[in-house]
N, C-alpha and C positions, 0 to 999 in steps of 0.2 A: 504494500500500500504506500503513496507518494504522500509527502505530508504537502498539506494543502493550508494556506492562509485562510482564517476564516473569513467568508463573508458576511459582509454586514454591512447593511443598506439603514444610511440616514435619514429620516424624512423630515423634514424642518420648513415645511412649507409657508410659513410665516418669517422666517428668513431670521428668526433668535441669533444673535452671536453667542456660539457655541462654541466647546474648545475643540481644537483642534487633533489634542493627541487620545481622543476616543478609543481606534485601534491599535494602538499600543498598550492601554490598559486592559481592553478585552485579551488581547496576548497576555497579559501580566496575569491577568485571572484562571486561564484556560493552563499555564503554565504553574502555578501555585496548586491546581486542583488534579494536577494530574488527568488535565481532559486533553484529548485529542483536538488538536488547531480542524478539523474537517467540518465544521460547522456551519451554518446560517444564522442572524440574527437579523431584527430590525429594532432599527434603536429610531421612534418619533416623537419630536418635542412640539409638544399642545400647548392649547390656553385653557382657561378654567372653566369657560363652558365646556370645550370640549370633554377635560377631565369627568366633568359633572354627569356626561350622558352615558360616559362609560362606566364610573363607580354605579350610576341609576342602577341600569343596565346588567352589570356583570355580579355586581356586589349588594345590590338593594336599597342605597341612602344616595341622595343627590347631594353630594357638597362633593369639593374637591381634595386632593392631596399630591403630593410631589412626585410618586411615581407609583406606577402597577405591571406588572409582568403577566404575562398570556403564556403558559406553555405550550410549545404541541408534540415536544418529543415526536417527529415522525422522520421518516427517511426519505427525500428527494428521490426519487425511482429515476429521473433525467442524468444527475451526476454525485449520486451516493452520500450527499451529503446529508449530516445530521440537521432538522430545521430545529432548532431550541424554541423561537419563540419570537415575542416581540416585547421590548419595555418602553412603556410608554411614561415620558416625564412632563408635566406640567411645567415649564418655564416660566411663569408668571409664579405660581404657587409657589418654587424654589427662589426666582428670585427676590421676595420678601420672605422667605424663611432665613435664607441668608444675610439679609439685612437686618433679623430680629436676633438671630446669632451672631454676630458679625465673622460670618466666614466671608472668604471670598468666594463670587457667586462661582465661577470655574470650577472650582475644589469643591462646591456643593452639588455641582453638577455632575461633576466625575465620580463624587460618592453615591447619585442616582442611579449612575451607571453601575457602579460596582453592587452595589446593593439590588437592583433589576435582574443583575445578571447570575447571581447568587441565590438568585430564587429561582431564574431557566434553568439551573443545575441540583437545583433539589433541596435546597438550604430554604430552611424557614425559622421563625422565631415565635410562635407559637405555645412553647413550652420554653422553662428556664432552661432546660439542657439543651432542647436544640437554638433557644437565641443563645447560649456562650458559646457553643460554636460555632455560631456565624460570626457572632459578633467579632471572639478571635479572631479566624479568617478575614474580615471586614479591615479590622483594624491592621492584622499585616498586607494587608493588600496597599492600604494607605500608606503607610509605610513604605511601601518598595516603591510605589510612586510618588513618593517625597509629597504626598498631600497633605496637607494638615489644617485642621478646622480646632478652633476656639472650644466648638462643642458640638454634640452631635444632635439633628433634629430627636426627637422622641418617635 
């Protein structure tokens, strides 16, 4: 098997400045966890209605929040790849969570990421044992990509 860069498609239709080194921490993630680079992702940054139809929707309460993950664990039948998922981050909602933290909004962003994609790979927080292990993992993820925030949202 040929190791493959993962894919992973942006949608930012609203045109947010976003950071730049996205997949490089998806790399940083998939390498920490011992996953295979052969992947699919989609990583979309919304506004707070949008957020709002999809918590309705998926989750049952209409308000918004900073990010949600869709799994679908299936296999690409065209080029074998793993499709994880897609995380979708509220932009607006991140950048006043970030301004109530005072992180910088980037680094609040990247931790949507990492956190989004921590849940496509099966991490959840749910229970105290399984949030310390994400959280560990969370926190050395940040770490190895020199992120650092003030504090972290709840």
């Amino acid at each position: 098997m040929s190791l493959m860069n993962p894919e992973i498609a942006l949608i930012n239709d609203q045109n947010f400045e976003i950071p730049s080194s996205l997949e490089e921490i998806v790399n940083t993630i998939l390498l920490s966890v011992g996953h295979a680079n052969n992947i699919s992702l989609s990583i979309s940054f919304v506004n707070n209605s949008e957020m709002i139809i999809l918590n309705e929707k998926y989750y049952g309460y209409a308000q918004s929040t900073d990010v949600l993950s869709f799994e679908a664990n299936e296999i690409d039948p065209e080029t074998g790849r793993l499709i994880l998922g897609d995380i979708v981050i509220c932009y607006p909602h991140v950048q006043n969570q970030s301004s109530i933290l005072n992180n910088n909004l980037f680094d609040e962003l990247k931790l949507m990421v990492i956190h989004g994609l921590l849940h496509l790979l099966g991490y959840d927080h749910d229970d105290e044992i399984k949030k310390s292990k994400m959280w560990q993992l969370q926190d050395k993820i940040l770490k190895m990509n020199k992120i650092q925030l003030n504090q972290l949202p709840e």
